[in-house]
C-alpha distance (Angstrom), angle and dihedral (degrees) to the residues before:
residue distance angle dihedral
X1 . . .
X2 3.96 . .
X3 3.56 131.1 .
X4 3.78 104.8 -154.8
X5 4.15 108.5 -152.7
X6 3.56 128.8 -162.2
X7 3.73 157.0 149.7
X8 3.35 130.6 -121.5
X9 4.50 86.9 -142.1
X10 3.78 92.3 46.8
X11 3.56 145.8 73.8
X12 3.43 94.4 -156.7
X13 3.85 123.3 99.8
X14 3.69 139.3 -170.1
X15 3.58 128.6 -151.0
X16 3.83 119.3 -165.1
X17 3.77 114.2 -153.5
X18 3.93 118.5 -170.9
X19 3.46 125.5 159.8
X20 4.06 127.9 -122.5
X21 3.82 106.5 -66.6
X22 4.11 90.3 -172.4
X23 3.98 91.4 30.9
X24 4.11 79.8 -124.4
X25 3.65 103.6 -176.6
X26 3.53 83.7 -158.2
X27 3.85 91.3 56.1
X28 4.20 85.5 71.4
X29 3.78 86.7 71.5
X30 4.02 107.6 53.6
X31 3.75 110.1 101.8
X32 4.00 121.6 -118.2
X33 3.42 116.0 -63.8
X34 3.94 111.4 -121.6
X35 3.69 114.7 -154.1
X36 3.61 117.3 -175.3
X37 4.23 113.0 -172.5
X38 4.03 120.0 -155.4
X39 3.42 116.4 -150.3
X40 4.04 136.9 83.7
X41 3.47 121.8 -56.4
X42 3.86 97.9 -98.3
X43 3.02 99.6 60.8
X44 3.82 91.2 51.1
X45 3.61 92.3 50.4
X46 3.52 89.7 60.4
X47 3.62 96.1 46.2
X48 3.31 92.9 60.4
X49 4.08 96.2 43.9
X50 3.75 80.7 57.9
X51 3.44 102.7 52.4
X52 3.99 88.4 43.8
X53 3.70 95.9 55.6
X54 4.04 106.0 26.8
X55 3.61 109.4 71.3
X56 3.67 89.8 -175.7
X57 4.18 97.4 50.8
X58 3.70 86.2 42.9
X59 3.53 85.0 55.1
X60 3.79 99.1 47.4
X61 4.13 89.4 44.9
X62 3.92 83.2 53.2
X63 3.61 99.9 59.3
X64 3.91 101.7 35.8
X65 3.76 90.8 47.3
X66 4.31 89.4 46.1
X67 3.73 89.9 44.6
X68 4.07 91.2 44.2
X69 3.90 93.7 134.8
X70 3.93 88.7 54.9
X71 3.64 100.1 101.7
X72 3.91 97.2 -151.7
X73 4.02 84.8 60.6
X74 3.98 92.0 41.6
X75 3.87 80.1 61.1
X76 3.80 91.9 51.7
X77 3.48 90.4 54.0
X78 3.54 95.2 53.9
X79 3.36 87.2 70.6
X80 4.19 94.3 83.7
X81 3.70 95.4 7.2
X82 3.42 124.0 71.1
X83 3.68 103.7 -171.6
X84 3.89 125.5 31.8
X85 4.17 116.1 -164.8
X86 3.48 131.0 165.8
X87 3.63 122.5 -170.4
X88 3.62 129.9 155.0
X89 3.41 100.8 0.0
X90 4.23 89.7 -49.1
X91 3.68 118.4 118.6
X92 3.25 96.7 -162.0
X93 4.24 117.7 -164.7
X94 4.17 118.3 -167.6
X95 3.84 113.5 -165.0
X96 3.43 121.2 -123.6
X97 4.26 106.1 -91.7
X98 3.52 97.5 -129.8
X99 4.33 89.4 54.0
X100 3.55 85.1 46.9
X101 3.98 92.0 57.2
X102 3.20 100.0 40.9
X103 3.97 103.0 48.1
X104 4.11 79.5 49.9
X105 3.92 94.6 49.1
X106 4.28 86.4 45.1
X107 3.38 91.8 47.6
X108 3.74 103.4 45.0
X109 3.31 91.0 48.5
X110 3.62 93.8 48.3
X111 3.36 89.6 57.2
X112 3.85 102.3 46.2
X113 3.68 84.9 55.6
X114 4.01 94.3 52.4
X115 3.92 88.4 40.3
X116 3.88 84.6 56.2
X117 3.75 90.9 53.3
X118 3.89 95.3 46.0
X119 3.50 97.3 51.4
X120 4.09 87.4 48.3
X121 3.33 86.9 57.2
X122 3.77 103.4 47.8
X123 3.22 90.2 48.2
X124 4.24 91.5 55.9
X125 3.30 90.8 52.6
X126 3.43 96.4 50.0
X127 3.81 98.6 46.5
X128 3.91 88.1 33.9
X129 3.81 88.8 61.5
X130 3.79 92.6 43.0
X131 3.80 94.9 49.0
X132 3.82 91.6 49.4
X133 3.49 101.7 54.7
X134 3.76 90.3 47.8
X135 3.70 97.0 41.4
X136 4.48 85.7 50.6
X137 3.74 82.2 51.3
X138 3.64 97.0 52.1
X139 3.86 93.4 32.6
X140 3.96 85.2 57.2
X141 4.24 91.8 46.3
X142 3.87 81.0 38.3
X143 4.07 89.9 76.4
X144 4.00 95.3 62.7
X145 3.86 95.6 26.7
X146 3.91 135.8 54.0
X147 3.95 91.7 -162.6
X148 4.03 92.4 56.5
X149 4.26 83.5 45.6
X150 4.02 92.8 58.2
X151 3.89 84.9 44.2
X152 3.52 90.9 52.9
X153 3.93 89.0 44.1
X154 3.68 93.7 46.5
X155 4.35 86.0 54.5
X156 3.77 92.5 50.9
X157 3.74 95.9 53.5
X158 3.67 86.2 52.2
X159 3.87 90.4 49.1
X160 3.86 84.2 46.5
X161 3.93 93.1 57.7
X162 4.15 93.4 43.7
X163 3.79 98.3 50.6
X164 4.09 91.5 46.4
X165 3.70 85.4 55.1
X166 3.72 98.9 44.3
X167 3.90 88.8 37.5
X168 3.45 108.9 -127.8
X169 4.00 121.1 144.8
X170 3.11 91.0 -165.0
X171 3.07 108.1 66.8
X172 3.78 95.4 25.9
X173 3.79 85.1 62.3
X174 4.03 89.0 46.3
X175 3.72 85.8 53.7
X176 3.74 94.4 58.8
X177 3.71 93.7 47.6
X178 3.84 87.2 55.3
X179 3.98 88.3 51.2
X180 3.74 91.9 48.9
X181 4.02 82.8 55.9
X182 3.43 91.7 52.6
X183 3.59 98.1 43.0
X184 4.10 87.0 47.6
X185 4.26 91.6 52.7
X186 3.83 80.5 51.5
X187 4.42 87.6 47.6
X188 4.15 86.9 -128.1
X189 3.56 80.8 143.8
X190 3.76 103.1 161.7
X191 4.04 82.9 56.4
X192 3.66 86.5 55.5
X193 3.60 95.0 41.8
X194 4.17 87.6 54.3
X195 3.67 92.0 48.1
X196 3.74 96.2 46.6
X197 3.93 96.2 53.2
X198 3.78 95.0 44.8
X199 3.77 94.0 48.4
X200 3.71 91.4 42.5
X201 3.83 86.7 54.1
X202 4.21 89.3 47.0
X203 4.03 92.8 50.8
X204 3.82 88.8 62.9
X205 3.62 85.9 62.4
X206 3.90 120.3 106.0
X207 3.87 98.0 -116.4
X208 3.61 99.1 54.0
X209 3.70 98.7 91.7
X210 4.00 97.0 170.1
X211 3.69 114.3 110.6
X212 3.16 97.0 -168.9
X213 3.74 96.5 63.5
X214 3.74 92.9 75.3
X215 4.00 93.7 59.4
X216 4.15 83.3 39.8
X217 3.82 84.3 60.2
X218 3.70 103.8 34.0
X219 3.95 92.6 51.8
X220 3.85 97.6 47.9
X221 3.43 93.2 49.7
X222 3.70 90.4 55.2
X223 3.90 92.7 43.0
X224 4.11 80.1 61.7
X225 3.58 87.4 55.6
X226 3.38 100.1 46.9
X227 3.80 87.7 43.1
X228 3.97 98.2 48.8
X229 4.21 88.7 53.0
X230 3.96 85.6 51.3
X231 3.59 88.4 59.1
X232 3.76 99.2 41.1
């Protein structure tokens, strides 16, 4: 025996397959169960993720909805649906109004606030991936010219101020290394120097998760060696 459920604003529908719990021979004969649910569509489309991944609620559903004209399981359903038909072989369940709201209001705001997030994100990545190819550019430039090295500066900072927002140490520590660079083209070495021994100290950390970060560190920091005995 099936029960077949729907709703009348989606294509989707659900068919609930249990076997004979009384192995009623008679039980082969009964017609599909249609089960129609009232509410909005979130709380639908969790109804159904329910019954698709709990065995045991699917279970439960099965038997109050198969035993609808039992009044004892009428009143269990009463519990999240405040009006029970059943007309031409439709049960037809409406959700109480003030579930109905709420779920919406949770889930619409749950969504604005993950649709804030996303678009944060897309937009890092974009302007991440933008600012590093022009900051490698001027970082390159930045070896033969002090101008391109305060460009290449002036990106960093900015690359600074989008990964603290978006939260990613990372590439907030990445950033700094790039600064030191730009601070060691322009031979503000005990800048570099500062940078290089805090950020060496924040790679040991557990959520840096780079491994090239350490090599990043370890190499500028003896380029600024190599660069202070040049000027000696």
């Amino acid at each position: 025996m099936s029960i077949i459920i729907s709703h009348k604003d989606s294509p989707i529908h659900f068919s609930l397959n249990r076997p004979s719990l009384n192995n009623d021979d008679n039980e082969e004969n009964l017609p599909v169960i249609h089960c129609q649910i009232s509410s909005n569509l979130y709380f639908y489309t969790v109804l159904l993720s329910e019954l698709s991944s709990s065995s045991n609620f699917a279970n439960i559903f099965y038997y109050l909805v198969r035993q609808f004209n039992n009044k004892s399981h009428r009143k269990r359903l009463k519990y999240i649906f405040t009006s029970i038909n059943h007309r031409q072989n439709i049960i037809y369940l409406q959700v109480y109004p003030k579930i109905n709201k709420f779920d919406e209001w949770i889930n619409r705001y749950w969504a604005s606030i993950q649709l804030s997030v996303l678009v944060k994100r897309v937009r890092y990545e974009s302007s991440w991936a933008w600012l590093s190819t022009l900051g490698g550019g001027h970082s390159c430039l930045g070896e033969i010219s002090a101008e391109h090295a305060k460009e290449a500066e002036a990106i960093s900072k900015n690359q600074i101020r989008l990964s603290s927002e978006i939260g990613d140490p990372n590439a907030l520590v990445k950033s700094y290394l790039f600064l030191s660079l730009s601070y060691l083209q322009q031979k503000r070495y005990d800048e570099v120097r500062t940078i290089l021994r805090f950020q060496y100290r924040r790679i040991q950390q557990k959520d840096i998760t780079e491994d090239r970060l350490p090599v990043m560190c370890i190499a500028l920091w003896k380029k600024m060696k190599y660069a202070i005995k040049l000027n000696q």
